[in-house]
VOTOR-268054 format. One record per atom (N, C-alpha, C): atom name; y, x, z. Coordinates in steps of 0.2 Angstrom, whole numbers, padded with zeros to 4 digits. Layout:
N
['CA',[Y,X,Z]]
...
This chain:
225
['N',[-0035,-0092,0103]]
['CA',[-0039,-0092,0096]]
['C',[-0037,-0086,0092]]
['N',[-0029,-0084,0091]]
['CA',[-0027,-0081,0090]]
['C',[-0030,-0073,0090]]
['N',[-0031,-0071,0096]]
['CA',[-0031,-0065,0101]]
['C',[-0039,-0065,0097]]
['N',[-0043,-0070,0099]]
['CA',[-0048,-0069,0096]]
['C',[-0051,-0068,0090]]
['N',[-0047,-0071,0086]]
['CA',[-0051,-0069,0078]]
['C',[-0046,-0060,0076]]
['N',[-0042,-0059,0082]]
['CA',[-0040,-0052,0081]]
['C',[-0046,-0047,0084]]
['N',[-0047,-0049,0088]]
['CA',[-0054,-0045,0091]]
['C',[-0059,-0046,0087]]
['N',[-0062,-0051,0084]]
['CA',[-0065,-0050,0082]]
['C',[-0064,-0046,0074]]
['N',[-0060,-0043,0071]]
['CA',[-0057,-0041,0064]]
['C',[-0057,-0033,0067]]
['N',[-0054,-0031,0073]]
['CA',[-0055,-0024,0075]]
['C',[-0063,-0023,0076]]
['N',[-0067,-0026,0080]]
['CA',[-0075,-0024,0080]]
['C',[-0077,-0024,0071]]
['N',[-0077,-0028,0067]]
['CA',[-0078,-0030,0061]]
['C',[-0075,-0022,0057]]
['N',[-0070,-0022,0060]]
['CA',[-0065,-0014,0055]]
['C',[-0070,-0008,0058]]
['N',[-0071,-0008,0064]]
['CA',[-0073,-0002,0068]]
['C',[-0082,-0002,0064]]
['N',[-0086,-0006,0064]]
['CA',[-0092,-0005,0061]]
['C',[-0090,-0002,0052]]
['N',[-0084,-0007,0050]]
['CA',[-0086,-0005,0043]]
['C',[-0084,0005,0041]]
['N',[-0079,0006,0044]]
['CA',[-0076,0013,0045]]
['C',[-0082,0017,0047]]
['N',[-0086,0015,0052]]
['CA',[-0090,0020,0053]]
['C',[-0097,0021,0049]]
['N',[-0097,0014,0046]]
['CA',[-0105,0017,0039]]
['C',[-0101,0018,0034]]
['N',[-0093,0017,0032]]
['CA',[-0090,0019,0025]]
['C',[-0090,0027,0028]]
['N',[-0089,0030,0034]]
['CA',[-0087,0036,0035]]
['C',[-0094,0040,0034]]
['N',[-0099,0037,0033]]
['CA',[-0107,0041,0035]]
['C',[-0107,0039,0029]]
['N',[-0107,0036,0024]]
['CA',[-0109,0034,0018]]
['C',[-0109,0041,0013]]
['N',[-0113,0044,0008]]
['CA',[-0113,0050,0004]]
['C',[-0115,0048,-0002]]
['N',[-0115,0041,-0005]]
['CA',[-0115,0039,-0011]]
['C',[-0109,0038,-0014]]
['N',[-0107,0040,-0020]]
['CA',[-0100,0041,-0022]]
['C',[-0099,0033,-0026]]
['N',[-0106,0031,-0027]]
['CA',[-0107,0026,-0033]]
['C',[-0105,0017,-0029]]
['N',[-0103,0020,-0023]]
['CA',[-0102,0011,-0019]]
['C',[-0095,0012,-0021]]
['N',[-0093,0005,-0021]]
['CA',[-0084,0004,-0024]]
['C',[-0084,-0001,-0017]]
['N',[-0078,-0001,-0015]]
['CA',[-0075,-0006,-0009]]
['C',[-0068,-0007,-0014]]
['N',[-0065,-0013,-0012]]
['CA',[-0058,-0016,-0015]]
['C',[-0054,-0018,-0011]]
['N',[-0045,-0015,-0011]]
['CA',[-0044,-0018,-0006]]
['C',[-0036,-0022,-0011]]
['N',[-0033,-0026,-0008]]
['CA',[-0028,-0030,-0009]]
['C',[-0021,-0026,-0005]]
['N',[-0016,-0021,-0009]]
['CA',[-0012,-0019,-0001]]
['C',[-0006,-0023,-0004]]
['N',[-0003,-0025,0001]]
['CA',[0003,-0029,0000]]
['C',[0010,-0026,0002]]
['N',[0014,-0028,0004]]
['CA',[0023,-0025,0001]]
['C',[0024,-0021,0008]]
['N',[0022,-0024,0015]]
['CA',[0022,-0023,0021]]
['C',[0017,-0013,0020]]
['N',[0013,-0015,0018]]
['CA',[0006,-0008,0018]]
['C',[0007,-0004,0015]]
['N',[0013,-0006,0008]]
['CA',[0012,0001,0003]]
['C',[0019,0005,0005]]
['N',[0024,0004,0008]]
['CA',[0027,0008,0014]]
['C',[0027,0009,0019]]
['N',[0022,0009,0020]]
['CA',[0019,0012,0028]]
['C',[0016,0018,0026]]
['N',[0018,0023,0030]]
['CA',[0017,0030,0030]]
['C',[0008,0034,0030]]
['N',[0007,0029,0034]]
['CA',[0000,0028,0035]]
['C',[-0004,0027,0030]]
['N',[-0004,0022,0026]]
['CA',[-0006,0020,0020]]
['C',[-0012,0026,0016]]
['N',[-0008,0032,0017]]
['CA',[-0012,0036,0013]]
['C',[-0019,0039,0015]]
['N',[-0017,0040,0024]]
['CA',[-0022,0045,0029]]
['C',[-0027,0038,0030]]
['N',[-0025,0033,0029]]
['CA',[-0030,0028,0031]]
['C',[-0034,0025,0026]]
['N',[-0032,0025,0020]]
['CA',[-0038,0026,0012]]
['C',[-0042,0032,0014]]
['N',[-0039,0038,0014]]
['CA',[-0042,0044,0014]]
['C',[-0047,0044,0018]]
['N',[-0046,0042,0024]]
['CA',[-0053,0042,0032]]
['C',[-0060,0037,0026]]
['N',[-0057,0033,0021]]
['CA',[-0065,0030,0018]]
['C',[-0068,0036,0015]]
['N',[-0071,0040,0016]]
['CA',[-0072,0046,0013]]
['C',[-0078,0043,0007]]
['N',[-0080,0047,0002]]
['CA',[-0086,0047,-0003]]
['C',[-0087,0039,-0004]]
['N',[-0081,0034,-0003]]
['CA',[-0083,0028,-0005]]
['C',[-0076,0027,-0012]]
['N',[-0078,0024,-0018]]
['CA',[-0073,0023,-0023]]
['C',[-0070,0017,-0021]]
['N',[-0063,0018,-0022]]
['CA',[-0057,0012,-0019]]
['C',[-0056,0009,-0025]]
['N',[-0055,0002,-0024]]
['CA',[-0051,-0002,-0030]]
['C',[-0046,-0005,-0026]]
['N',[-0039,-0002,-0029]]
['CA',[-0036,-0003,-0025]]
['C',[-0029,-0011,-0029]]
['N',[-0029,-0015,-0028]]
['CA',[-0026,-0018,-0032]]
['C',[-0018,-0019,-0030]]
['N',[-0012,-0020,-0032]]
['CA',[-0006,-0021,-0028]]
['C',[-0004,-0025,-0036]]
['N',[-0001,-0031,-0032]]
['CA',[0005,-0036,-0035]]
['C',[0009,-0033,-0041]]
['N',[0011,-0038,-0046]]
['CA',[0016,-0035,-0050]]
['C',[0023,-0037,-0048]]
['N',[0023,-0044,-0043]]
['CA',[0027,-0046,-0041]]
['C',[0031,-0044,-0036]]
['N',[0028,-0036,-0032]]
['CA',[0028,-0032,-0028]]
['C',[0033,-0025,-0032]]
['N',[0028,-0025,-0037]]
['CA',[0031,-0017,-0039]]
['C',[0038,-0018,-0042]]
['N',[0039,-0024,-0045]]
['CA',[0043,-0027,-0047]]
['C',[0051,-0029,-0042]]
['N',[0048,-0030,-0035]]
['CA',[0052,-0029,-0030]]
['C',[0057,-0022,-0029]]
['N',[0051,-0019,-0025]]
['CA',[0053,-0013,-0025]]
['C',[0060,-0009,-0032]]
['N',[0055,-0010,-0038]]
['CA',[0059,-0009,-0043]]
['C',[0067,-0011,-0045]]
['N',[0067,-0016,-0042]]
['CA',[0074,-0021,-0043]]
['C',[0079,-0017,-0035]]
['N',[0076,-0015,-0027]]
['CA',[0078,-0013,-0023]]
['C',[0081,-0007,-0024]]
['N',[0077,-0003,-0030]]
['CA',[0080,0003,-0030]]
['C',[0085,0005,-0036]]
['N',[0087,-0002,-0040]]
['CA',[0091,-0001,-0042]]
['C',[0099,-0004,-0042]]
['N',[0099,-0008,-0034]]
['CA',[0104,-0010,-0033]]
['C',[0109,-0004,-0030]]
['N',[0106,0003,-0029]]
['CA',[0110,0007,-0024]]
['C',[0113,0007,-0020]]
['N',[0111,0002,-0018]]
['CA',[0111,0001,-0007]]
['C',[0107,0007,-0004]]
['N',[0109,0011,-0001]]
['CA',[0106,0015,0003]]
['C',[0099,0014,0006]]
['N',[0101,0009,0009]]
['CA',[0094,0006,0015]]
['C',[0089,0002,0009]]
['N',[0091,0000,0006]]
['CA',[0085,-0003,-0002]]
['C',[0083,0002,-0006]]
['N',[0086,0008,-0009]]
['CA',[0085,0011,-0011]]
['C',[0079,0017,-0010]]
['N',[0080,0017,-0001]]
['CA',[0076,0021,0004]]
['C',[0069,0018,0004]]
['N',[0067,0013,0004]]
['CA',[0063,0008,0006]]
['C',[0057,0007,-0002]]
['N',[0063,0006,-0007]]
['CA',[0059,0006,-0014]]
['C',[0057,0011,-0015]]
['N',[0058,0017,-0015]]
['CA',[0058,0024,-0016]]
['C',[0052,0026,-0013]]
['N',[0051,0025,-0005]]
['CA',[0045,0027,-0002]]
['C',[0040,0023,-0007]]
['N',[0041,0014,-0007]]
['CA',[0035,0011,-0009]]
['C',[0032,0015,-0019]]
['N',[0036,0016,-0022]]
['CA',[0035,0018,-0026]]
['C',[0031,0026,-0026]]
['N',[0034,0030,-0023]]
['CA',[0031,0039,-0020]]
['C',[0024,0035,-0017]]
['N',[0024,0033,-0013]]
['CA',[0016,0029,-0011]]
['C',[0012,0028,-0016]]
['N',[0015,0024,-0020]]
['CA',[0009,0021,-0027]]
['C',[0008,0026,-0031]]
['N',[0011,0032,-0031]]
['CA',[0011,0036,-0035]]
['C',[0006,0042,-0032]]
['N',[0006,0043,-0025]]
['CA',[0000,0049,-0021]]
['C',[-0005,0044,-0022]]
['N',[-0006,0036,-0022]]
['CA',[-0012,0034,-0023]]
['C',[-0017,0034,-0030]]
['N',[-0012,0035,-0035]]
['CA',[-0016,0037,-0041]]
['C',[-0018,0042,-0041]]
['N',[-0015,0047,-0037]]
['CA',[-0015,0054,-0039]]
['C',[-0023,0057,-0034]]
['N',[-0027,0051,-0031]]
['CA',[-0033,0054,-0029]]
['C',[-0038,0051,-0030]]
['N',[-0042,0057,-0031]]
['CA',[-0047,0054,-0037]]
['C',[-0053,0047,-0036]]
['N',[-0055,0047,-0030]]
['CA',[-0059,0041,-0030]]
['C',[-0056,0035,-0029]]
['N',[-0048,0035,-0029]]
['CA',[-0045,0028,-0028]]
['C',[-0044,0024,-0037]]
['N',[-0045,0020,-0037]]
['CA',[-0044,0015,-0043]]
['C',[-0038,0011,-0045]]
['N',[-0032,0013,-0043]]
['CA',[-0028,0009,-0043]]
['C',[-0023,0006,-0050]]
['N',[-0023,-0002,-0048]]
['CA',[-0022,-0006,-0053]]
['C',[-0017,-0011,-0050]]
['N',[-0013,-0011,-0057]]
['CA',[-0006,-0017,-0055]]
['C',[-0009,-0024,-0058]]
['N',[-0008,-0026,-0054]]
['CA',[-0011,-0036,-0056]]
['C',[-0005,-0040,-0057]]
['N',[-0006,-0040,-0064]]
['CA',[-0001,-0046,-0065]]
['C',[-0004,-0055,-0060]]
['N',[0003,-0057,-0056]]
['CA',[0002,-0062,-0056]]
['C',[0005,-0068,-0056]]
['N',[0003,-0075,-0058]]
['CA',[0007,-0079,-0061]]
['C',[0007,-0085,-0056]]
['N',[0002,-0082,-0050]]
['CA',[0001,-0089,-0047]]
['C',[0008,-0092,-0042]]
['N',[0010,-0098,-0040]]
['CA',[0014,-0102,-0039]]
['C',[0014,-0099,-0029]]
['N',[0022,-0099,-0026]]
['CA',[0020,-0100,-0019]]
['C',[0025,-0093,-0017]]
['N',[0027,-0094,-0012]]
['CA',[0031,-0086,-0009]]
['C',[0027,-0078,-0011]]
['N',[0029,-0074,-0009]]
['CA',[0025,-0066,-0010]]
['C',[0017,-0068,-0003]]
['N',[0017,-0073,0000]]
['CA',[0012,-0068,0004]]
['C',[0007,-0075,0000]]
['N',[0008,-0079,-0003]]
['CA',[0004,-0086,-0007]]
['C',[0000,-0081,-0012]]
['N',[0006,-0077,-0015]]
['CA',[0004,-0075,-0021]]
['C',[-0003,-0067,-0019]]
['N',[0002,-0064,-0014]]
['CA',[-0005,-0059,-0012]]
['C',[-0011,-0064,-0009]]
['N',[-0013,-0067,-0008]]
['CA',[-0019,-0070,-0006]]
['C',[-0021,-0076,-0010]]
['N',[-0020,-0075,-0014]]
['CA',[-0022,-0077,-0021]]
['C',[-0025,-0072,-0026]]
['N',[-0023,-0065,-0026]]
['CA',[-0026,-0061,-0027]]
['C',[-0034,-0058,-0024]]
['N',[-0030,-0060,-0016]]
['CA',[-0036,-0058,-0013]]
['C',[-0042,-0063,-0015]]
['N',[-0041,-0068,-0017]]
['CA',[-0046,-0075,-0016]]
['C',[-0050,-0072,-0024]]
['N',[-0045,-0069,-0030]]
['CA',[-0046,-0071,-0037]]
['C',[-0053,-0064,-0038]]
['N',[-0049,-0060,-0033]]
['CA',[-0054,-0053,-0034]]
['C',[-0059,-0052,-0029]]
['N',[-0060,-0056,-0025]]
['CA',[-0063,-0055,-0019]]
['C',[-0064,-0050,-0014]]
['N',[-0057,-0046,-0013]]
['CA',[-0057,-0041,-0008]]
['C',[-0054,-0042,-0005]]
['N',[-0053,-0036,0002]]
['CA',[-0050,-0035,0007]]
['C',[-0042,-0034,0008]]
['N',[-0040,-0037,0011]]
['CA',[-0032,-0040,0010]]
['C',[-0032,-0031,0017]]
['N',[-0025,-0027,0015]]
['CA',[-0025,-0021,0017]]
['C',[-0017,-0023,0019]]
['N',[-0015,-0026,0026]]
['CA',[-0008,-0028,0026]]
['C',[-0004,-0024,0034]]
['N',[0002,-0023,0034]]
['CA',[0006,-0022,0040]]
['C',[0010,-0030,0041]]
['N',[0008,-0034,0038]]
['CA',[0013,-0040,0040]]
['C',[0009,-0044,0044]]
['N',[0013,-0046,0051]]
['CA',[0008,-0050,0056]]
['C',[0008,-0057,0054]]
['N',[0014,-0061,0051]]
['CA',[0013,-0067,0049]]
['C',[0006,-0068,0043]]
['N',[0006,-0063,0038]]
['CA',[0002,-0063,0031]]
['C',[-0007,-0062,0035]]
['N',[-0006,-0058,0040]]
['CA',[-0013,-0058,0042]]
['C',[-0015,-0065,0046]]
['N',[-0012,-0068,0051]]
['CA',[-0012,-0073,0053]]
['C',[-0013,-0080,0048]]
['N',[-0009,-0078,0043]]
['CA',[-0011,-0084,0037]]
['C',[-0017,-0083,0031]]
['N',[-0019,-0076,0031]]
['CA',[-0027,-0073,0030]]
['C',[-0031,-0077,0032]]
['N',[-0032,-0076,0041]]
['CA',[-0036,-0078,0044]]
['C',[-0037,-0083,0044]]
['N',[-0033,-0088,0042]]
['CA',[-0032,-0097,0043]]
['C',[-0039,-0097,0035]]
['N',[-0035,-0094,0031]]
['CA',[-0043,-0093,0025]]
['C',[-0047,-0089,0023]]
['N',[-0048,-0088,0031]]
['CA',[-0056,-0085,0031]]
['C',[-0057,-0080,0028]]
['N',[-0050,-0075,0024]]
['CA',[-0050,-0070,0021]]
['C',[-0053,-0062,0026]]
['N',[-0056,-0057,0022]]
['CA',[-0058,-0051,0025]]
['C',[-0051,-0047,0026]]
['N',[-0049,-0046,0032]]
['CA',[-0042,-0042,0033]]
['C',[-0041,-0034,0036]]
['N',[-0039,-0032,0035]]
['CA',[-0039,-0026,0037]]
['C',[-0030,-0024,0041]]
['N',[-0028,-0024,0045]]
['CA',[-0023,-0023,0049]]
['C',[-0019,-0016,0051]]
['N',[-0017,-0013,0047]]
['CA',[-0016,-0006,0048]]
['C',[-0016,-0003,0058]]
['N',[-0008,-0008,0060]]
['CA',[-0007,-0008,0067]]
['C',[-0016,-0005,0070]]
['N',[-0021,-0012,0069]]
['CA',[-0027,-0010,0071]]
['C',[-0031,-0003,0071]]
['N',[-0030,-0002,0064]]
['CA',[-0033,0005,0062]]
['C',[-0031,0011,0064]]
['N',[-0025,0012,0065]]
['CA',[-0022,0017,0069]]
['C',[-0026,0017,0074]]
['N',[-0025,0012,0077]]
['CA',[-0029,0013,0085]]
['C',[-0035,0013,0085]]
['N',[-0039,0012,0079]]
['CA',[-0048,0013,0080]]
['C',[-0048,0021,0078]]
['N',[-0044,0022,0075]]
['CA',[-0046,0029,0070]]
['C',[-0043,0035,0075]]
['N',[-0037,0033,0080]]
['CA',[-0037,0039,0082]]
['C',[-0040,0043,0084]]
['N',[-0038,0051,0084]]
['CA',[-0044,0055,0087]]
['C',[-0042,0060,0091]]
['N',[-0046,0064,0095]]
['CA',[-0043,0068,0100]]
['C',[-0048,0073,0098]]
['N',[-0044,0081,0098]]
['CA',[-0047,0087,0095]]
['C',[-0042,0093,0098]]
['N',[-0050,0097,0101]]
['CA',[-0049,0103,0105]]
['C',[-0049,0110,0102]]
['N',[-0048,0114,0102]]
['CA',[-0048,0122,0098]]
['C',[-0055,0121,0097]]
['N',[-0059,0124,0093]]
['CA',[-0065,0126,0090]]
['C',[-0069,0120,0089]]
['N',[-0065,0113,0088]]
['CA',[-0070,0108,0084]]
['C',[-0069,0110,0076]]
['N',[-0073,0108,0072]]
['CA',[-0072,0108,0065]]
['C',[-0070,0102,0062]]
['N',[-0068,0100,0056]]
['CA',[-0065,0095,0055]]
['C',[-0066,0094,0048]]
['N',[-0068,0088,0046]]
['CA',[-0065,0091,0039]]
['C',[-0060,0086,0036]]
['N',[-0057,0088,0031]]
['CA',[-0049,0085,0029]]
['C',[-0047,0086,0022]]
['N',[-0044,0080,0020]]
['CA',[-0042,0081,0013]]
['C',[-0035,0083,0011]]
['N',[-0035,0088,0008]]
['CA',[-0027,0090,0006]]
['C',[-0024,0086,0003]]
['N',[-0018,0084,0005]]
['CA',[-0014,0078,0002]]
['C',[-0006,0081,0000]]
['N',[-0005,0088,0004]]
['CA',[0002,0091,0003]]
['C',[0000,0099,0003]]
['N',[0002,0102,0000]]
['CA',[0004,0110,0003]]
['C',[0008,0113,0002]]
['N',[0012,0120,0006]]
['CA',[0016,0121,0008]]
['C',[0017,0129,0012]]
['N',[0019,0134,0010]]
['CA',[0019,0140,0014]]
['C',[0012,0142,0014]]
['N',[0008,0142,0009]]
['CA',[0001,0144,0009]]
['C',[-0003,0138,0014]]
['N',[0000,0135,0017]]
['CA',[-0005,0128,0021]]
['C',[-0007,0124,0015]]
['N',[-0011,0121,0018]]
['CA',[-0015,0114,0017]]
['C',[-0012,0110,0022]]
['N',[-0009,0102,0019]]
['CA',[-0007,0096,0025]]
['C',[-0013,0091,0024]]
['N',[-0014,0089,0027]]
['CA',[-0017,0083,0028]]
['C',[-0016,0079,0035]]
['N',[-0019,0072,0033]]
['CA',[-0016,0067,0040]]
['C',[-0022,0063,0040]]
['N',[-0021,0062,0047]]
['CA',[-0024,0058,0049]]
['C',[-0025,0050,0049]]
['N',[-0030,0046,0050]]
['CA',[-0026,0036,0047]]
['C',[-0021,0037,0055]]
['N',[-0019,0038,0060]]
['CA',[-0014,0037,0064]]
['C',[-0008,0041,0063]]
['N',[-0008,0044,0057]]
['CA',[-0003,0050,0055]]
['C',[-0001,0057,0058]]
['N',[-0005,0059,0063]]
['CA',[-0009,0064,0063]]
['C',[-0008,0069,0060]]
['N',[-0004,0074,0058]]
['CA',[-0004,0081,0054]]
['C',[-0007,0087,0057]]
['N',[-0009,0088,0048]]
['CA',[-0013,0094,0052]]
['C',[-0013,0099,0047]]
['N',[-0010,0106,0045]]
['CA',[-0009,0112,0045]]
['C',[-0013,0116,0046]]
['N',[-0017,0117,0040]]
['CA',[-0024,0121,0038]]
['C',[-0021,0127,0034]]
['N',[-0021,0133,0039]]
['CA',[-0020,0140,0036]]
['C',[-0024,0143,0028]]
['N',[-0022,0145,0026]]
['CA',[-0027,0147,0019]]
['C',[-0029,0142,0015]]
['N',[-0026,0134,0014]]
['CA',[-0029,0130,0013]]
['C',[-0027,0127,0005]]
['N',[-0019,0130,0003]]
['CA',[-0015,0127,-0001]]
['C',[-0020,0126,-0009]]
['N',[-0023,0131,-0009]]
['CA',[-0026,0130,-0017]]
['C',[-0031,0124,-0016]]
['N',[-0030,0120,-0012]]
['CA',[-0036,0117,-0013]]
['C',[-0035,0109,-0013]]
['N',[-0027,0110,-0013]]
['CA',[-0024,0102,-0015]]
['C',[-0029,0098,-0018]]
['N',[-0027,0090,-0014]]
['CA',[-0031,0085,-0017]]
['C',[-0039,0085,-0018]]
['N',[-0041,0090,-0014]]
['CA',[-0049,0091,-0011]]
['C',[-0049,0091,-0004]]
['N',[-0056,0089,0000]]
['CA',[-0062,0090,0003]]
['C',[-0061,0095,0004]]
['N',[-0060,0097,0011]]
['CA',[-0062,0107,0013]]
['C',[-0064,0104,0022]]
['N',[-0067,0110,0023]]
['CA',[-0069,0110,0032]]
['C',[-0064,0115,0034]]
['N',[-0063,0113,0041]]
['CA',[-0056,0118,0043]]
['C',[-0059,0117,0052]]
['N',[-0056,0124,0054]]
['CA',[-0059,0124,0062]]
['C',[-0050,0125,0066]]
['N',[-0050,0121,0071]]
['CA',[-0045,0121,0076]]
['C',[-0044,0125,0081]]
['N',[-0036,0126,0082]]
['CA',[-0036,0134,0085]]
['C',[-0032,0132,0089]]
['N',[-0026,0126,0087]]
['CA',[-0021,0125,0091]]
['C',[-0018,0117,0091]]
['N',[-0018,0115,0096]]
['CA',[-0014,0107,0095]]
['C',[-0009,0107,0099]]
['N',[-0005,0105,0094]]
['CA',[0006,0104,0097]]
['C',[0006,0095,0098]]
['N',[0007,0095,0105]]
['CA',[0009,0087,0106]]
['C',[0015,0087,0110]]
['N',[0019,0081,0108]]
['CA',[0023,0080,0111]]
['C',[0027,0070,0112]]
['N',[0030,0067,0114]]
['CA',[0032,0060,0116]]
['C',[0031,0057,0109]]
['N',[0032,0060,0104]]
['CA',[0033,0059,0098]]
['C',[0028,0058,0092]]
['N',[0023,0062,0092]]
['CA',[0020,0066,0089]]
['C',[0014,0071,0090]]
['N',[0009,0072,0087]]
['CA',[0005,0079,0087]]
['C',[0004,0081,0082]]
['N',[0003,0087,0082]]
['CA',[-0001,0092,0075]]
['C',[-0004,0097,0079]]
['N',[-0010,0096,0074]]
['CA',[-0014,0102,0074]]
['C',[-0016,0104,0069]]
['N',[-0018,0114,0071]]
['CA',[-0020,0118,0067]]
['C',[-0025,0121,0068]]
['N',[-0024,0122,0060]]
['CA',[-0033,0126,0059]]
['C',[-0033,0130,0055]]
['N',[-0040,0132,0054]]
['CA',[-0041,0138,0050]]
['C',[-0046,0137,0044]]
['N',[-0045,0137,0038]]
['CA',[-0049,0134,0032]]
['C',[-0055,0138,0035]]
['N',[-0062,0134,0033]]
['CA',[-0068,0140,0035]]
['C',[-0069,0140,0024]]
['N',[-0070,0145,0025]]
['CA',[-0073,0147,0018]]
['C',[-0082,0145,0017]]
['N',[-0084,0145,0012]]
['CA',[-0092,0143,0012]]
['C',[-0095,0148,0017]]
['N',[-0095,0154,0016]]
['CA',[-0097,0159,0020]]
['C',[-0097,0161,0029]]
['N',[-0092,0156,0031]]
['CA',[-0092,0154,0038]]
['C',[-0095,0151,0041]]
């Protein structure tokens, strides 16, 4: 039963990604609920970003930030490290423009994953989670889930020299433009730094793979290409 209402959330993910991703209306809004498990995960970013020209509402727990907040002040290395990223995370998500991001107070009664699906139930969106028990107790209410693990593997993508691509700057560095993939994916776009936090088309010249990892590089195209 299990296996199957997974199957069925990947076919369900795989349709929504591909009209959000054809989608050229800026004025549709999607909502998502991301929970404690999903706003440290590295991924988090390239996998909002892949919603292209659709407005995000993104809502995370106060009981979450809250956490974090209390981890990074104990000075524990390994707590420190973990709150740290979660918070750097919440903070590249403000920082892009179609995303809406809002911290929700909440008062409702139950452990942290009672309280996120409670959110998700109050606001009516899509629960955006890395925890397998939280999604499995989604699923029991009928909730709309979004599975990062899953997302990875729908979204990754395979790219040869002279495909074109297009990607949003999220970091730059050494005159590059970074962007990622929703599989974490880096990519290294020449010419591309001024253009932080935007949309640009880039053409691919070279992919570095290894057991580990790939990146690929390209070459910003200017309007004029």
């Amino acid at each position: 039963m299990i296996i199957f209402l997974i199957i069925l959330n990947i076919i369900f993910l795989s349709l929504a990604l591909f009209f959000s991703y054809k989608l050229t209306n800026v004025n549709k809004t999607v909502s998502f609920v991301i929970d404690r498990d999903a706003l440290i995960d590295d991924r988090i970013i390239p996998i909002l970003n892949f919603i292209q020209n659709i407005r995000l509402n993104i809502f995370v727990s106060d009981f979450v930030i809250k956490e974090f907040e209390r981890m990074i002040e104990t000075g524990q290395l390994d707590e420190w490290e973990i709150g740290n990223k979660a918070i750097e995370n919440m903070r590249k998500l403000q920082e892009v423009e179609f995303f809406n991001v809002q911290i929700i107070a909440d008062e409702s009664e139950g452990d942290l994953n009672d309280k996120i699906i409670a959110i998700v139930k109050k606001n009516n969106c899509t629960l955006l989670t890395g925890n397998f028990d939280l999604y499995i107790k989604a699923n029991i209410e009928n909730l709309k889930i979004v599975n990062i693990k899953y997302v990875e593997e729908i979204c990754q993508k395979t790219f040869l020299p002279g495909h074109v691509l297009k990607a949003f700057i999220s970091e730059s560095e050494n005159n590059q433009g970074i962007a990622y993939f929703a599989d974490g994916t880096k990519i290294l776009i020449d010419e591309a730094a001024e253009n932080l936090k935007n949309y640009i088309f880039c053409k691919v010249y070279k992919v570095s793979k290894n057991m580990n990892n790939k990146i690929i590089f390209a070459k910003f195209l200017h309007r004029d290409e």
